[in-house]
C-alpha positions as CSV (number, residue, x, y, z in Angstrom):
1,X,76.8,129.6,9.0
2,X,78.3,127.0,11.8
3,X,81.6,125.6,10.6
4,X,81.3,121.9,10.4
5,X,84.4,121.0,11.5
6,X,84.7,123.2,15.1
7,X,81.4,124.5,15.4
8,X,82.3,128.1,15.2
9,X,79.4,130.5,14.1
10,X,81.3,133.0,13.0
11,X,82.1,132.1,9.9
12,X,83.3,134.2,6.5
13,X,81.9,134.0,3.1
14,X,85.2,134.3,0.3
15,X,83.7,133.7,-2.7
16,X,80.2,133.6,-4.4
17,X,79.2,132.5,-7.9
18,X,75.9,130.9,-9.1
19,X,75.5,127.0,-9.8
20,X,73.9,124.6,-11.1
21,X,72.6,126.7,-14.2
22,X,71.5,129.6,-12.3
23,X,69.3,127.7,-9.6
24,X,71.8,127.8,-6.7
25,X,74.5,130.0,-4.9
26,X,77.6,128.5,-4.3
27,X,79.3,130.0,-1.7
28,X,83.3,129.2,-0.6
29,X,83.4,129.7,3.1
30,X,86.6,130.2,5.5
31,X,86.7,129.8,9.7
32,X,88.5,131.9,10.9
33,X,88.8,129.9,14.7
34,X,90.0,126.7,13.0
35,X,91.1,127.4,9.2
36,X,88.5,125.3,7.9
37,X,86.9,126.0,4.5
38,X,83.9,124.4,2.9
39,X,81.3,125.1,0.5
40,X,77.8,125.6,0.9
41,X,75.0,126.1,-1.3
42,X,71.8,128.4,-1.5
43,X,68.4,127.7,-3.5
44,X,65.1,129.4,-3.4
45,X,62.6,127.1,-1.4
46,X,59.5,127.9,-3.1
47,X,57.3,125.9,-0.3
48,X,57.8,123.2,2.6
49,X,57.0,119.6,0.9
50,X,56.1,116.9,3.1
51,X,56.0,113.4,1.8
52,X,52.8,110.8,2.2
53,X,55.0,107.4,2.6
54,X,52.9,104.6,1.3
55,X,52.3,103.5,4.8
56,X,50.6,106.7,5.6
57,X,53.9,108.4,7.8
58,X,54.8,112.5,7.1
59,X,58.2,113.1,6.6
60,X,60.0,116.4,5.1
61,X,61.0,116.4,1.9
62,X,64.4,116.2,2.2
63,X,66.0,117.6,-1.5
64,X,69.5,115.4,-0.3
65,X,68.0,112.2,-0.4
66,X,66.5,112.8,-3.7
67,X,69.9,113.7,-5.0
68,X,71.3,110.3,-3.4
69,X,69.1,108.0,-4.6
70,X,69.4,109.6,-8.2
71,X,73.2,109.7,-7.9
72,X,73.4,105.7,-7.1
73,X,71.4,104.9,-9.8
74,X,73.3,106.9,-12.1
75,X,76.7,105.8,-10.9
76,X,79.0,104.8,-13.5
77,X,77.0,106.0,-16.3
78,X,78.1,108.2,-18.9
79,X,75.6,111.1,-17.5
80,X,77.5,114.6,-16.5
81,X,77.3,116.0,-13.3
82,X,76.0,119.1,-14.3
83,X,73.0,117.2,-16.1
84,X,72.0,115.4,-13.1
85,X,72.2,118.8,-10.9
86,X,69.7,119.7,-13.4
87,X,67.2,116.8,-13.7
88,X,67.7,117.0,-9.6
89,X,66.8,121.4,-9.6
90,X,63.8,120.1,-12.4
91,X,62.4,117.6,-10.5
92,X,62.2,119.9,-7.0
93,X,60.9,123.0,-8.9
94,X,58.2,120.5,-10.7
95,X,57.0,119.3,-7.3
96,X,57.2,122.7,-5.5
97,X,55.0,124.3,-8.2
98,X,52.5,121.3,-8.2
99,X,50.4,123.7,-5.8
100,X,50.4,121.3,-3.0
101,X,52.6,120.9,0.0
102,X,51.6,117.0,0.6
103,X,53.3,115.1,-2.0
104,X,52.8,111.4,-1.8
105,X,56.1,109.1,-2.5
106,X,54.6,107.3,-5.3
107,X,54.5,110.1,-7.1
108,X,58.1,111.2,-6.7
109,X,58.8,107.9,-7.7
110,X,57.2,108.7,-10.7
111,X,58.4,112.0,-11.6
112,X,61.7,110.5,-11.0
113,X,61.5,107.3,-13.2
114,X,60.1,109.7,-15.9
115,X,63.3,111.8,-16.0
116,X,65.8,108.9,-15.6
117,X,64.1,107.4,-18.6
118,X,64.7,110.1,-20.5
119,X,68.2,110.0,-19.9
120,X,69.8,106.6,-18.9
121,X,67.9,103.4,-19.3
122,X,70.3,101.8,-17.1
123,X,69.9,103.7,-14.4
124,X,65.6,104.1,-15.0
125,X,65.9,100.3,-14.2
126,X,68.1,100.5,-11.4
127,X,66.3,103.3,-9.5
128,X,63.3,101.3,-10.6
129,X,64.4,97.8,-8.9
130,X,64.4,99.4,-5.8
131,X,61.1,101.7,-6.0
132,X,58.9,98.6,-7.8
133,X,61.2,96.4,-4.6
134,X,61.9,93.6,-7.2
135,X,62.7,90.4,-5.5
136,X,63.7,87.9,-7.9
137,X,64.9,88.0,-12.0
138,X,61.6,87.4,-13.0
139,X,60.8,90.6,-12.0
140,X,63.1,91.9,-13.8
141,X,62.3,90.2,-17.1
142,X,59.0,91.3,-16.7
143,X,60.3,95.3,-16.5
144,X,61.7,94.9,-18.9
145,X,59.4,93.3,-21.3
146,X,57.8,96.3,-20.5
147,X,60.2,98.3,-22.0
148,X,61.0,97.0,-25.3
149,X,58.7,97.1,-28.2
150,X,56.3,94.3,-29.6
151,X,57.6,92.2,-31.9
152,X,56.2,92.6,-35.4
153,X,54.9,89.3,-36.9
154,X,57.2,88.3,-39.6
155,X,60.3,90.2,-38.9
C-alpha cells in the first residue's frame, strides 16, 4: 500500500481488526521512510457496478461518493456513525447482489431515499432536495405533502 503522505510503497501493516459490523478490515498502517501512519480499509467487492447517469454517461460506482452524499444529508442529526456505515455496507451489498453490473442512478436514488426514510426524515428530505433538484419552496411543500398523512374529515 502507497503511503499517502511520501509515496513510499513499502509500507507496514500494525494492526488489524474488523469494522463496520463485520463487513470491512480496518487496517493501522505505519511508513517506515517518513513515520507516517494512516488507516485503510478492506471490503469484499462482490462485482464492478457501473452507473447509467440519467443523461445516458457510464461512470464507476464509486462506494465514497455514496458515503458523502449520505453523510451531508445526515449531518447534524442524531444518527450514529456506526448506523450509517451500515445503511452505507446495506445499500452496496443490495446493489452488488441485484445481478446486474449496470445500475442506473435513479435507482440508487431510490434505494437511498428508501433507507434514509427509514431512519431520519430530515435527512430523507435533504438528500431528496438535491436528487428530485428542487428549485423553489413550492417544491418543497409539495414533498412534503407527500409525506404527511390525509387529513381525516372532522378531526
Amino acid at each position: 500500500m502507497r503511503c499517502p503522505f511520501c509515496g513510499n510503497v513499502d509500507t507496514q501493516v500494525k494492526d488489524s481488526r474488523p469494522a463496520e459490523d463485520h463487513v470491512a478490515i480496518r487496517r493501522r498502517r505505519f511508513c517506515p521512510a517518513c513515520g507516517g501512519r494512516f488507516t485503510t480499509y478492506e471490503r469484499v467487492q462482490l462485482r464492478d457496478l457501473v452507473v447509467i447517469k440519467t443523461n445516458g454517461k457510464r461512470e464507476d460506482f464509486d462506494r465514497d461518493k455514496l458515503e458523502r452524499s449520505v453523510r451531508i444529508a445526515l449531518q447534524k442529526r442524531p444518527v450514529e456513525p456506526e448506523r450509517i456505515d451500515q445503511m452505507i455496507s446495506g445499500i452496496v451489498r443490495r446493489l452488488e447482489s441485484m445481478g446486474e453490473t449496470d445500475i442506473p442512478s435513479k435507482t440508487i436514488g431510490e434505494i437511498v431515499m428508501e433507507r434514509l426514510a427509514a431512519i431520519d426524515t430530515v435527512a430523507y428530505v435533504r438528500f431528496a432536495s438535491v436528487y428530485k433538484n428542487f428549485q423553489a419552496t413550492d417544491d418543497f411543500e409539495d414533498f412534503l405533502a407527500e409525506l404527511r398523512p390525509p387529513v381525516q374529515p372532522g378531526g
